[in-house]
C-alpha positions in Angstrom: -6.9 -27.2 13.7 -5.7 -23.9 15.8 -5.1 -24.5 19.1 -4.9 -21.5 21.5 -1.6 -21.0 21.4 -1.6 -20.3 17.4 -4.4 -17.8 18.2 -2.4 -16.1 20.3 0.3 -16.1 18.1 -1.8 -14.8 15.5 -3.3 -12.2 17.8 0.0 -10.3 18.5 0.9 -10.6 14.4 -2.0 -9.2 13.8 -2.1 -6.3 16.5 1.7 -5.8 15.4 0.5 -5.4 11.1 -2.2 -3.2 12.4 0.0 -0.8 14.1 2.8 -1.1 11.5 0.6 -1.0 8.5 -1.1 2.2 8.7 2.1 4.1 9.9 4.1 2.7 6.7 1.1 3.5 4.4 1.4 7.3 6.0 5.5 7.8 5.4 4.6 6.1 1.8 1.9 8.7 1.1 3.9 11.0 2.5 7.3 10.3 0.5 4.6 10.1 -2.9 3.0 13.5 -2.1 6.2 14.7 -1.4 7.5 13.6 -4.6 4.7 14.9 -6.3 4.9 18.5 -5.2 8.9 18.2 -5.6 8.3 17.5 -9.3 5.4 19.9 -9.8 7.6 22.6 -8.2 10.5 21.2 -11.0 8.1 21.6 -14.0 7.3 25.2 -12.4 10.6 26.3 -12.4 11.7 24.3 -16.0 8.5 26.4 -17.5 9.6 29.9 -16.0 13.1 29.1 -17.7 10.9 28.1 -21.2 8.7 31.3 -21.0 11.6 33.7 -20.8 13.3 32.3 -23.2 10.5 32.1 -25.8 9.6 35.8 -24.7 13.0 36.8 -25.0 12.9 34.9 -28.5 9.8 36.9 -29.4 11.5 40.1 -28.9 14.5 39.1 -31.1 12.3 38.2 -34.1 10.5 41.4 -33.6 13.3 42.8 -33.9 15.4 41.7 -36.3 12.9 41.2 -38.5 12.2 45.3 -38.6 15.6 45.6 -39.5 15.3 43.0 -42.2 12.7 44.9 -43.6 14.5 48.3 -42.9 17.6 46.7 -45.2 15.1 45.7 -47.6 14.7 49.3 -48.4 18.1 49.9 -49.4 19.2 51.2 -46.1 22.8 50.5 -45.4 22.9 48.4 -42.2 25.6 50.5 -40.3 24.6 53.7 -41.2 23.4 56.3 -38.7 19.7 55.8 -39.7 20.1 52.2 -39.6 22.0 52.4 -36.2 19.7 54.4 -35.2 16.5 52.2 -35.6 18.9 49.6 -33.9 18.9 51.9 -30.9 15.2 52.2 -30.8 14.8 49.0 -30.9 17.5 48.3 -28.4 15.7 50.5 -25.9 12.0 49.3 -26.1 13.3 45.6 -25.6 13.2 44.6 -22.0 15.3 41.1 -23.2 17.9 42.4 -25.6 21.3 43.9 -24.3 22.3 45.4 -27.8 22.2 44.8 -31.7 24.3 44.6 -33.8 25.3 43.6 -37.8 27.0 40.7 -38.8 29.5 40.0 -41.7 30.2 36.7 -42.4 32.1 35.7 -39.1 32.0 39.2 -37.6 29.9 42.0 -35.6 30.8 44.8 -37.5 28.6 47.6 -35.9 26.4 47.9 -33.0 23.3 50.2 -31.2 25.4 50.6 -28.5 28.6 51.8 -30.0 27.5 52.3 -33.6 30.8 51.0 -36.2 33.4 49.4 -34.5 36.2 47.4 -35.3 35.1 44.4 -36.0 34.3 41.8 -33.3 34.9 38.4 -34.3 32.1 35.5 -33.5 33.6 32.2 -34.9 31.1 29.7 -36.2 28.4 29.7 -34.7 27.5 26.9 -32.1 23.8 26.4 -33.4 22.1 26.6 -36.8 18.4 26.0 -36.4 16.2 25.2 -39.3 14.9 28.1 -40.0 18.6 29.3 -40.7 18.5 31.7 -37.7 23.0 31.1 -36.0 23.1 31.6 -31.9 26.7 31.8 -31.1 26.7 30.9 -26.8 29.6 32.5 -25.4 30.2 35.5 -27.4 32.6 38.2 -24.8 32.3 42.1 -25.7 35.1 44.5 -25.6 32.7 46.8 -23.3 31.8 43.8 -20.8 35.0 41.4 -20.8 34.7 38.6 -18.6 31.1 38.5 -19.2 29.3 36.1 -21.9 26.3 36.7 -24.1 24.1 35.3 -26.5 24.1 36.3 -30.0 21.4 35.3 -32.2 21.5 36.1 -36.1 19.3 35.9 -38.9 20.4 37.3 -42.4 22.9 40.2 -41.5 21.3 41.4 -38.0 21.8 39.6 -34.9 20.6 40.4 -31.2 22.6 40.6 -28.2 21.2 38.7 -25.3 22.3 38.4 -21.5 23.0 34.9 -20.5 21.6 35.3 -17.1 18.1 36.5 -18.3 16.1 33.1 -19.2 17.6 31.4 -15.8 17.0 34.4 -13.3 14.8 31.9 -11.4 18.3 30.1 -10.3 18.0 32.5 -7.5 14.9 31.5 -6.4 16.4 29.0 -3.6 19.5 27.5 -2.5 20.4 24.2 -4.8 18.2 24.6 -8.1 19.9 23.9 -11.0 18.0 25.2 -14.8 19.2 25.3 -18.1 18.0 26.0 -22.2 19.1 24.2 -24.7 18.6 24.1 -28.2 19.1 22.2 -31.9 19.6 18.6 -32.5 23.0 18.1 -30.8 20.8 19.4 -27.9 23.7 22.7 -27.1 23.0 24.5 -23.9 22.5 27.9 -24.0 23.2 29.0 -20.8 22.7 27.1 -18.1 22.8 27.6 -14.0 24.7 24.3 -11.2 24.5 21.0 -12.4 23.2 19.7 -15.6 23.1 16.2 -16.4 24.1 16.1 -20.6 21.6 12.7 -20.7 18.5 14.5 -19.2 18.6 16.6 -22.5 17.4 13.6 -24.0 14.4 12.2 -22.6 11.9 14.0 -24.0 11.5 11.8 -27.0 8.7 13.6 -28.8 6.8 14.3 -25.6 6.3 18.0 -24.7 7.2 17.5 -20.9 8.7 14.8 -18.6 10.0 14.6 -14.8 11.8 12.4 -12.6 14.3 11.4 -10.4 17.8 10.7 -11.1 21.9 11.1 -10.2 20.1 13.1 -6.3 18.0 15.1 -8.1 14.5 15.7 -9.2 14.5 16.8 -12.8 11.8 18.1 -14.7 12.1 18.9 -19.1 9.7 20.9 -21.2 9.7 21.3 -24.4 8.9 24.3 -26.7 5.8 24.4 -29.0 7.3 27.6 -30.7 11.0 27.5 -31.1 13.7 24.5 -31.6 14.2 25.1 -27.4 13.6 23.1 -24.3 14.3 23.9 -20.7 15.0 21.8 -17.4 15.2 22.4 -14.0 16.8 20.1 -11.3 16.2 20.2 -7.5 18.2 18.2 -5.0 16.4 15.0 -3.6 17.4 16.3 -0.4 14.6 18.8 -0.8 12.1 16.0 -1.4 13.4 14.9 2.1 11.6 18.3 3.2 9.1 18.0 2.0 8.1 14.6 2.4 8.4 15.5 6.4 6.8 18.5 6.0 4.1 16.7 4.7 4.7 13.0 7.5 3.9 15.4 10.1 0.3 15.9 9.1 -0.3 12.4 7.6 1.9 10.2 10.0 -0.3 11.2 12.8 -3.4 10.0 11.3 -1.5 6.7 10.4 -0.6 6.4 14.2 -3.6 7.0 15.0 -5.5 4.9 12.7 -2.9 2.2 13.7 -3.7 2.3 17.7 -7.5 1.8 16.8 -7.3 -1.3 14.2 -5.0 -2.5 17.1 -7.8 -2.2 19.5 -10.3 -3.8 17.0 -7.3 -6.4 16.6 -6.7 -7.0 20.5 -11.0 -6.9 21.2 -11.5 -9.6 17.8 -8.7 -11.4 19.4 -10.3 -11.8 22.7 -13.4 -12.6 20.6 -11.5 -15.7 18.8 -10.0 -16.7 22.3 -13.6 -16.9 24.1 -15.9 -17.9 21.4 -14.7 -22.0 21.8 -15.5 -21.3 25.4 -18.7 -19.2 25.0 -19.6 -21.9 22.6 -19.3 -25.1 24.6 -21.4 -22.8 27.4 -23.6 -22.3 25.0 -23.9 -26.1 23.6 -24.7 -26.6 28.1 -26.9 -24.2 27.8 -28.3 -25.6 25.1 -28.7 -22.1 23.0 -27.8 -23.8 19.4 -31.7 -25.1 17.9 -32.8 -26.9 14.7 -34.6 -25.4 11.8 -35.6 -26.9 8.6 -35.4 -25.5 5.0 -38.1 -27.7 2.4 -37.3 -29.2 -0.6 -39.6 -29.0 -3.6 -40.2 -31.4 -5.9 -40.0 -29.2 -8.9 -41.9 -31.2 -10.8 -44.8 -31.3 -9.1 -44.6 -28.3 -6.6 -44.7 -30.6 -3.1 -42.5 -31.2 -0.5 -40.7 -33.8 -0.5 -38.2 -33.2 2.2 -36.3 -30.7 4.1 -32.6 -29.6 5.2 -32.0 -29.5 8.6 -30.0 -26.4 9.7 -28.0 -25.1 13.1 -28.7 -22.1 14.5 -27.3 -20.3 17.8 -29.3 -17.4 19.2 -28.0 -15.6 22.3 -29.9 -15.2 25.6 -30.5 -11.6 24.8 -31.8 -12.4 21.7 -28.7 -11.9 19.3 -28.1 -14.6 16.7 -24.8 -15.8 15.7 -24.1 -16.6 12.0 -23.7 -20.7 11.5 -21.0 -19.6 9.2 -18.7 -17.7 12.0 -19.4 -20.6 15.0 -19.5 -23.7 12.7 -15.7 -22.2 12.2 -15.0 -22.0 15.5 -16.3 -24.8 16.5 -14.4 -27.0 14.0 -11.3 -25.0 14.4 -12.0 -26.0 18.5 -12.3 -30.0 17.7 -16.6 -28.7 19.2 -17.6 -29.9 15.8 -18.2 -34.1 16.8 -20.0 -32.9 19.8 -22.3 -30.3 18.4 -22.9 -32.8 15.6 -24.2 -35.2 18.2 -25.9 -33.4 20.8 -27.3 -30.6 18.9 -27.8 -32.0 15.4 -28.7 -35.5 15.7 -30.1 -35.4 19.4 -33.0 -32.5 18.0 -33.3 -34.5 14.4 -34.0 -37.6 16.5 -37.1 -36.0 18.5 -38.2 -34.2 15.6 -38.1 -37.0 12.6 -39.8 -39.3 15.3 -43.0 -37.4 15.3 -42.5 -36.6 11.4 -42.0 -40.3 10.0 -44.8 -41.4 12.0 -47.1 -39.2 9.8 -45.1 -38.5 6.8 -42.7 -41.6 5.9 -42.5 -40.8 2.3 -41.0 -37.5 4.0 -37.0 -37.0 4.2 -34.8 -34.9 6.4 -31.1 -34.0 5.0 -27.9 -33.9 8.0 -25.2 -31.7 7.4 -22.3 -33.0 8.9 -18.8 -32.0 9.0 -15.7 -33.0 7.4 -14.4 -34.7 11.2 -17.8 -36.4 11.1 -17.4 -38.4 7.8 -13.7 -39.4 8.9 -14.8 -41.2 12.2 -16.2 -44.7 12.3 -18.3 -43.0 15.0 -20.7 -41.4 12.7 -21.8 -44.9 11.5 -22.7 -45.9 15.0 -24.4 -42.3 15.8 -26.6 -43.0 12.6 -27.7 -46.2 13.0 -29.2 -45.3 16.9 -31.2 -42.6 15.1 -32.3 -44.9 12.0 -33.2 -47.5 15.1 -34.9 -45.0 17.1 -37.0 -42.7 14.3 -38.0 -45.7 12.8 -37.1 -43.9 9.8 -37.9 -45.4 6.3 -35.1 -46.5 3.6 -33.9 -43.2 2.0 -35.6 -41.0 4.1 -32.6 -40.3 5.8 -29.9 -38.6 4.0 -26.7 -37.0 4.4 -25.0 -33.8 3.1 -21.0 -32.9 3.5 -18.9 -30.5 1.0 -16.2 -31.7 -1.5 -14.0 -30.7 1.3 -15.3 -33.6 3.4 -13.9 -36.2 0.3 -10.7 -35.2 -0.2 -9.9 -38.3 0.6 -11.8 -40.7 -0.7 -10.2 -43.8 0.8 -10.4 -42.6 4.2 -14.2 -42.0 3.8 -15.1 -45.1 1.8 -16.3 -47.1 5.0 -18.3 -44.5 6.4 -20.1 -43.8 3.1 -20.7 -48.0 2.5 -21.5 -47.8 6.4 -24.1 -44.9 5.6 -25.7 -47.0 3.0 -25.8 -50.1 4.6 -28.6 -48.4 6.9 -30.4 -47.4 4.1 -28.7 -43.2 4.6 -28.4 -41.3 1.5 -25.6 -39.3 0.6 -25.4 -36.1 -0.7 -22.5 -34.2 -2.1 -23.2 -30.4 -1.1 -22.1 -27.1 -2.8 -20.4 -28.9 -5.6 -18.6 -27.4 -7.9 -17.0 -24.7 -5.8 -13.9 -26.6 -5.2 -11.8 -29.2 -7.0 -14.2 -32.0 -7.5 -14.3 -33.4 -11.1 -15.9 -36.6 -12.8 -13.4 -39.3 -11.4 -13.9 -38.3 -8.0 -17.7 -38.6 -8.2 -17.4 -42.1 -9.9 -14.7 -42.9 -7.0 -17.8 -42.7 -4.0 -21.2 -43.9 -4.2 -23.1 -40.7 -3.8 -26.8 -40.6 -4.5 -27.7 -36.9 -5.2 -25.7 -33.8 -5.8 -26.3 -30.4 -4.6 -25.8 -27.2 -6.8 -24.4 -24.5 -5.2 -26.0 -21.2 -4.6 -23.0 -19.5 -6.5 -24.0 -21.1 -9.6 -27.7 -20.8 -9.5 -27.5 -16.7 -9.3 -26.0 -16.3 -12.3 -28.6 -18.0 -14.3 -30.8 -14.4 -14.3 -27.1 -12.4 -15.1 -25.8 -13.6 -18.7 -22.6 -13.8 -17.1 -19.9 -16.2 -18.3 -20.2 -18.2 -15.4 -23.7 -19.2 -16.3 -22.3 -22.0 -18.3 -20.6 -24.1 -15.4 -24.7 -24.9 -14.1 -25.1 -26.2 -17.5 -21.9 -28.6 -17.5 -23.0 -30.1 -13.5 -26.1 -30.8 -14.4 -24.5 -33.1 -17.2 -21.7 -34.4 -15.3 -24.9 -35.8 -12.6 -27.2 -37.1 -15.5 -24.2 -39.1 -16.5 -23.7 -40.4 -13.2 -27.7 -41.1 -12.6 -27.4 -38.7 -9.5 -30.6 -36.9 -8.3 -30.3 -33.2 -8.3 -31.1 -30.4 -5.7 -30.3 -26.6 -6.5 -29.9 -24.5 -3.8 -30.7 -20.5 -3.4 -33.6 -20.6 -6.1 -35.2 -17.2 -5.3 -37.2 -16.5 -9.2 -39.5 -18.6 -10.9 -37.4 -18.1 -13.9 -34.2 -20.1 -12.1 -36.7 -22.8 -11.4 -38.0 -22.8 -14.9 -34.3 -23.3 -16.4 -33.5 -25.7 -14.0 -37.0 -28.2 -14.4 -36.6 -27.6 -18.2 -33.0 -29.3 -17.5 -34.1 -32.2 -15.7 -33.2 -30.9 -12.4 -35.4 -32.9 -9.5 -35.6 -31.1 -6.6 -34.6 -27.2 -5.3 -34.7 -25.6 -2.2 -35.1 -21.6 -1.5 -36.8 -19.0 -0.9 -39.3 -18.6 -3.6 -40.5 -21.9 -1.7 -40.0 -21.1 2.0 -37.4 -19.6 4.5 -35.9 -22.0 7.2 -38.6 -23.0 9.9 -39.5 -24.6 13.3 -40.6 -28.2 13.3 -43.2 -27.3 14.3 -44.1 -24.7 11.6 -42.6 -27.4 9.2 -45.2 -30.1 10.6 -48.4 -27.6 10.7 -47.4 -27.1 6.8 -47.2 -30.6 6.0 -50.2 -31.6 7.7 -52.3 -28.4 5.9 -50.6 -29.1 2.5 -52.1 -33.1 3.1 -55.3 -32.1 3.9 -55.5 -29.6 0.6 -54.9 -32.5 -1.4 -57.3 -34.7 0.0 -59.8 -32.2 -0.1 -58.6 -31.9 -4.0 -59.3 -36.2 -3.9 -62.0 -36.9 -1.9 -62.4 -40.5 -3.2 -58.5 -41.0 -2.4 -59.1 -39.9 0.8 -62.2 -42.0 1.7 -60.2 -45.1 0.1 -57.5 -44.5 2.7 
């Protein structure tokens, strides 16, 4: 049980999670849209670095393969028609610094300078597939200190500025891009920092991006050429962003987090006065009786009914049983609205309603407290003494949880019986209970929960557990009732079982007594208007 000062304790955690919660929801949105605009922005910049270099690659097989086809006509490479074309070329390609010839090793002549002496290349640092040589850091006699690309096919090769795929390195302070190319994954140029192991993630995939070694990285892949490019920002421009974008969202999380705290502070206040609003209202004597029937479902009468609580304001609001029987066991109210709401009302109604209907029974819900306290026993005797009431036409109804001992209830249940009380086992099957502990307590009927009567119209796999109580309380000799039957079809299944008795509302909705009583009486005199001769004999 919670006393006050747990509530309160409880109270301040959970004004506490409701301010702290939303705000560290906010910065977490915030860091992951942050993250996800960083790495969009890396893909952007990794895809500008792949479409200049595949344009740039476009040119060069343009290019050299005019020349190819220029050689093919018996046109020797470095002469002045040939050199010529070369310059042509040269000039109506945006991409390509120069062209040149290649012999073995060697650039022998060039558009820019026609024959020279002979440049050398060394090997070159790529062979792709195809056959096509890129030598990376190839220095001119006309540009020295300055490197360029050279890629050859056949005897023509194209002369290509480093600096032309990765132009968007200038694009803002701390971005780092690179190309790279073949299977020992050789960079072509490249601009700051380049990780050699983010050349290898890829995999097969076409494009992949994360965060690694303080940066955000992002690598795409070519569907044209042997060539992928990456791009790497600094994490400490995800730290931007992510408060560029915590100053819009964290707001709102402040914001949301000062009203769930309100909520939390007024349902505090709520939990705090409802043990006093409901002892007020047990003196004011707000909380009333009404009574569910329960149908013989083999014969359509009824047989009995379940008493239920109810608490209805003075202005007229009702308060769900399942929010203030909560509160009022959490309180230690439980014993006394068990005996001055529940039996006190029961007594003055069954006293009218065993006088005219003995064969009748009304079903007691009583709490888990109740059936651990010799107390009950005494309680229920007075109102067998005072109804009158017949053997078995009392009976009463407590959940699994109010067994969960079964040796510290085993008096009150043989106390029960001694006065001629049933016992009733309610919503079963929705905790732990299993075969043994229904053999350990004399129980006389068992309740199916509501739970497992719904899914009888649904097919779902659930549907099976009705099938495997109903067993389980045939094997025991336990009466049935099901609980919640709301379609002819549910009561069909569960007569065709062998289920006695069911409660609902295809039947009726909760009632006065005194609505209870009027039906009784009218459903007596239908029959013995159906039996005239019964009726006379009586």
């Amino acid at each position: 049980m919670m006393n006050e000062r747990g509530m309160r304790v409880l109270a301040v955690l959970g004004i506490a999670l409701a301010i702290a919660l939303p705000v560290a929801l906010s910065i977490y949105l915030a860091r992951y849209q942050g993250m996800e605009q960083e790495q969009q922005r890396a893909l952007g910049y990794a895809r500008e670095v792949l479409s200049r270099s595949e344009a740039t690659l476009q040119e060069v097989d343009l290019d050299l393969n005019t020349l190819a086809a220029s050689a093919a006509m018996g046109n020797d490479p470095c002469s002045a028609t040939n050199i010529a074309l070369m310059r042509q070329l040269d000039v109506s390609s945006p991409n390509t610094q120069a062209i040149g010839v290649v012999e073995g090793d060697r650039l022998v002549c060039m558009s820019l300078t026609g024959v020279v002496e002979s440049i050398h290349l060394g090997p070159p640092d790529v062979i792709q597939p195809d056959g096509e040589k890129i030598w990376t850091h190839v220095e001119l006699p006309f540009a020295p200190h300055r490197h360029f690309l050279v890629l050859g096919r056949g005897r023509f090769a194209a002369i290509v500025h480093k600096d032309l795929p990765i132009m968007v390195a200038n694009a803002e302070t701390g971005l780092a891009v690179a190309a790279w190319s073949g299977p020992r994954r050789v960079v072509l140029t490249s601009h700051g920092f380049i990780d050699p192991k983010w050349l290898n993630v890829l995999q097969g995939r076409d494009h992949a991006s994360f965060v690694d070694a303080g940066y955000v990285v992002a690598v795409v892949a070519s569907r044209q050429y042997a060539i992928d490019a990456t791009a790497a920002l600094p994490v400490s421009k995800l730290d931007e962003r992510t408060w560029v974008v915590a100053r819009t969202v964290v707001p709102f999380g402040v914001l949301t987090g000062v009203l769930l705290a309100w909520a939390a502070i007024l349902l505090a206040r709520a939990q705090l006065a409802m043990p006093a609003v409901l002892k007020a209202a047990l003196k004011r004597k707000e909380l009333f009786m009404v009574y569910q029937p329960v149908v013989d479902l083999r014969t359509g009468r009824w047989v009995g009914a379940e008493a239920l609580i109810r608490w209805q304001r003075p202005k007229g609001e009702a308060v769900r049983p399942d929010v203030f029987i909560v509160v009022a066991e959490d309180s230690g109210l439980i014993t006394q609205v068990t005996k001055d709401v529940v039996l006190e009302q029961v007594r003055m109604h069954a006293e009218t309603l065993f006088k005219e209907f003995p064969d009748f029974h009304i079903a007691i819900n009583l709490a888990a407290e109740d059936m651990q306290s010799e107390r009950t026993i005494g309680l229920l005797r007075k109102l067998v003494e005072v109804t009158g009431a017949p053997t078995g036409s009392l009976m009463v109804e407590a959940t699994e949880r109010s067994f969960a001992a079964p040796s510290a209830v085993r008096n009150i249940v043989e106390g029960l019986h001694a006065e001629g009380i049933r016992i009733a086992i309610d919503d079963f099957g929705t905790g732990y209970s299993s075969l043994s502990f229904l053999e350990s307590l004399d129980f006389d009927l068992l309740k199916i929960d509501k739970s497992f009567v719904d899914t009888l119209d649904t097919g779902a796999a659930t549907s099976q557990v009705i099938h495997h109580i109903i067993e389980m309380a045939k094997a025991l000799n336990l009466e049935m009732i099901a609980e919640g039957v709301e379609t002819e079809a549910q009561a069909q299944f569960l007569r065709s079982r062998g289920v006695h008795y069911a409660q609902g509302f295809l039947f009726a909705h909760p009632m006065s007594f005194e609505r209870l009583l009027e039906e009784l009486k009218q459903e007596r005199e239908r029959e013995a208007g159906q039996n005239p001769a019964a009726s006379g004999t009586a």
